[in-house]
C-alpha positions as CSV (number, residue, x, y, z in Angstrom):
1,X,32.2,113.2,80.1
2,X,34.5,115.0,82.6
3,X,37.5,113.2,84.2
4,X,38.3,112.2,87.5
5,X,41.3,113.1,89.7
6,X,42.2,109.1,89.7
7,X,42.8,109.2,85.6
8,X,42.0,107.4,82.6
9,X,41.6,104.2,83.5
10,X,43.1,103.3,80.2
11,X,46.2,104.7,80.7
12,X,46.9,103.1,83.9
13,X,46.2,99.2,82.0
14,X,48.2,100.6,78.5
15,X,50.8,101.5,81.4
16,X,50.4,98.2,83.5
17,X,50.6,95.9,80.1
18,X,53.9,98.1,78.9
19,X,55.3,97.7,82.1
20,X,54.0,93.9,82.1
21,X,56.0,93.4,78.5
22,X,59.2,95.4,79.3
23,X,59.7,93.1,82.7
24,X,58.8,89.7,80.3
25,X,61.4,90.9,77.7
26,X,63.6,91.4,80.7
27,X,63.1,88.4,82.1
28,X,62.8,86.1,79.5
29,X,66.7,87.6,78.4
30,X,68.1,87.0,81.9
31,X,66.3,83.4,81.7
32,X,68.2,83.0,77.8
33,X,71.7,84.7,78.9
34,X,71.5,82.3,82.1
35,X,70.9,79.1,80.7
36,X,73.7,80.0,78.2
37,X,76.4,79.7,80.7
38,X,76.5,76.7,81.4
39,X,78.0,76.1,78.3
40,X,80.5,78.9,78.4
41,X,84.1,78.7,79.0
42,X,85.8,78.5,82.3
43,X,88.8,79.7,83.9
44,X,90.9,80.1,86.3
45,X,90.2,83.1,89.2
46,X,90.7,84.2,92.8
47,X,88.5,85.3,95.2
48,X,89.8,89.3,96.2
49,X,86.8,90.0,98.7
50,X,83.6,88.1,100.0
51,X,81.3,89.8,102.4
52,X,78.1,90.4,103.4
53,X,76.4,94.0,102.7
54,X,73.3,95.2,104.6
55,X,71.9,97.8,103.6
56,X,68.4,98.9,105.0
57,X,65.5,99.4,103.9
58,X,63.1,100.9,106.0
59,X,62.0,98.6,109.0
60,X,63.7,95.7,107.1
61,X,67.6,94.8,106.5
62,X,68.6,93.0,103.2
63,X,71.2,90.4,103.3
64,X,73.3,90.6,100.0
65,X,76.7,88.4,99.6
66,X,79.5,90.8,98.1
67,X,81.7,88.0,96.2
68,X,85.0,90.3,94.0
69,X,86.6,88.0,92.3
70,X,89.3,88.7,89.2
71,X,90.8,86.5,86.2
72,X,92.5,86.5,83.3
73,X,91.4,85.4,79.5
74,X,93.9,86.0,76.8
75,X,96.3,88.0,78.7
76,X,93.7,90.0,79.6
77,X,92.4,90.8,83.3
78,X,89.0,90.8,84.3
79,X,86.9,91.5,87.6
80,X,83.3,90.6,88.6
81,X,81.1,90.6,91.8
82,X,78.3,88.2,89.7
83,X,78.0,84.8,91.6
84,X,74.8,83.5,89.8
85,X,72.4,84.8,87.7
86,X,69.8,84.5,90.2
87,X,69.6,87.4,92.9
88,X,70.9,86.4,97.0
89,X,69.3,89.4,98.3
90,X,67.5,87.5,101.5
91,X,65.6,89.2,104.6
92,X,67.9,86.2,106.2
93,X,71.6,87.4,106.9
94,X,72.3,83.1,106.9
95,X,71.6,83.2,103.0
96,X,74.5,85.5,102.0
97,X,76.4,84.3,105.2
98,X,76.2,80.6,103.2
99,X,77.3,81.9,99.8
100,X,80.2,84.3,101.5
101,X,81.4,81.0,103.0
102,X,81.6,79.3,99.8
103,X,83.9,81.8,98.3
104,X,86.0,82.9,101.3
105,X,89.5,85.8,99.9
106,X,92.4,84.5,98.6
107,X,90.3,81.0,97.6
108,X,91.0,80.2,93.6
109,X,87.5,79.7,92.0
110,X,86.2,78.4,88.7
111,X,85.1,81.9,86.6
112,X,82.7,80.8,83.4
113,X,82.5,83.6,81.2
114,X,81.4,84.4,78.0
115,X,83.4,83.8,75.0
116,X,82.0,86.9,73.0
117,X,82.5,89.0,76.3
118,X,84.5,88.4,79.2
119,X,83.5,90.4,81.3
120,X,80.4,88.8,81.3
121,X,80.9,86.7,84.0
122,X,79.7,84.0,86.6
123,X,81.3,81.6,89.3
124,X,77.6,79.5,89.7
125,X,76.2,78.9,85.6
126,X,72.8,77.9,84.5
127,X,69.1,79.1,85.6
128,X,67.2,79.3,89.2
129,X,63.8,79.7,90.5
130,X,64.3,83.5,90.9
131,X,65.4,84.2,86.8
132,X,61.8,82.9,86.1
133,X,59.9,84.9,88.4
134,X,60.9,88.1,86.5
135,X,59.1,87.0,83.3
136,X,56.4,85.4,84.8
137,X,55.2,88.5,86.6
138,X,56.0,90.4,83.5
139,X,52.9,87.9,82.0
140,X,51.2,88.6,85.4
141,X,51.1,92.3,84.6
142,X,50.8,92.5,81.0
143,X,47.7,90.2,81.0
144,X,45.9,91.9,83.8
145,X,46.7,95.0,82.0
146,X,45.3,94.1,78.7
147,X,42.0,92.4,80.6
148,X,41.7,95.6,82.1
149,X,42.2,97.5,79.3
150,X,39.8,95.1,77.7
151,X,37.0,95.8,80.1
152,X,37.6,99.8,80.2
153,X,36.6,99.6,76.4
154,X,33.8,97.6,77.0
155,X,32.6,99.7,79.3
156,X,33.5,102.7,77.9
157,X,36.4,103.5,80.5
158,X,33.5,103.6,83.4
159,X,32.9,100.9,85.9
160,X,35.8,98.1,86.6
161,X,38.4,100.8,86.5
162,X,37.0,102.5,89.0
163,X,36.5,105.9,86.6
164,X,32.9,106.9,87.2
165,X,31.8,110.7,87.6
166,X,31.8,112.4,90.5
């Protein structure tokens, strides 16, 4: 049995279900690490800058509010751009306009950080929509990969993979 240019279609599912795992892990951490801070400790912080980057990405522009922001914790100073866990990267420049509003320079802010590390850091706490979709599609990808990988065996590599002979 010769090979065809495409590859071994079991590869490409072993590869898709790794990938699939790695993004779940991932995701399921951001998920963990963001419901967590709600329950961290807050300070005291101020605002340095707040606007909105765009940079482009082929035919499309990305929105993506800049928000640096410093404060201290034991005598110690710290600095962070992190607003939330979840990502504000929009195809709509209003969505980062709205969160640069909220934290315009020089404005004192609420900084929750974590107690272990401070310079883990976050003015918005808790979990959104978008923490979830990472581990989700990590599920997405590492089933799909195993099914395929499930079928290529079944079949012997040939036929749903799209692996025949030439």
């Amino acid at each position: 049995m010769t090979q065809n240019k495409k590859g071994n279609p079991r590869q490409f599912a072993l590869i898709f279900s790794i990938v699939g795992l790695v993004m779940f892990c991932v995701g399921v951490k951001e998920v963990w690490e963001s419901n967590a801070s709600k329950t961290w400790p807050a300070t005291q912080g101020k605002v340095l800058a707040s606007f909105v980057r765009t940079p482009r990405t082929g035919a499309k522009s990305l929105y993506s509010p800049v928000v640096q922001y410093e404060f201290a914790v034991g005598g110690k100073k710290f600095g962070s751009q992190r607003v939330s866990f979840g990502s504000y990267q929009s195809s709509r420049s209003s969505d980062a306009e709205a969160v640069v509003a909220r934290y315009p320079a020089g404005t004192e802010v609420k900084v929750h950080y974590k107690a272990k590390d401070p310079a883990a850091s976050v003015l918005e706490p808790g979990c959104e929509m978008t923490n979830i979709m990472l581990p989700l599609l990590g599920l997405v990808f590492a089933s799909a990969g195993l099914w395929f990988l499930k079928i290529s065996r079944r079949e012997g590599g040939a036929g749903a993979l799209g692996s025949e002979n030439a």
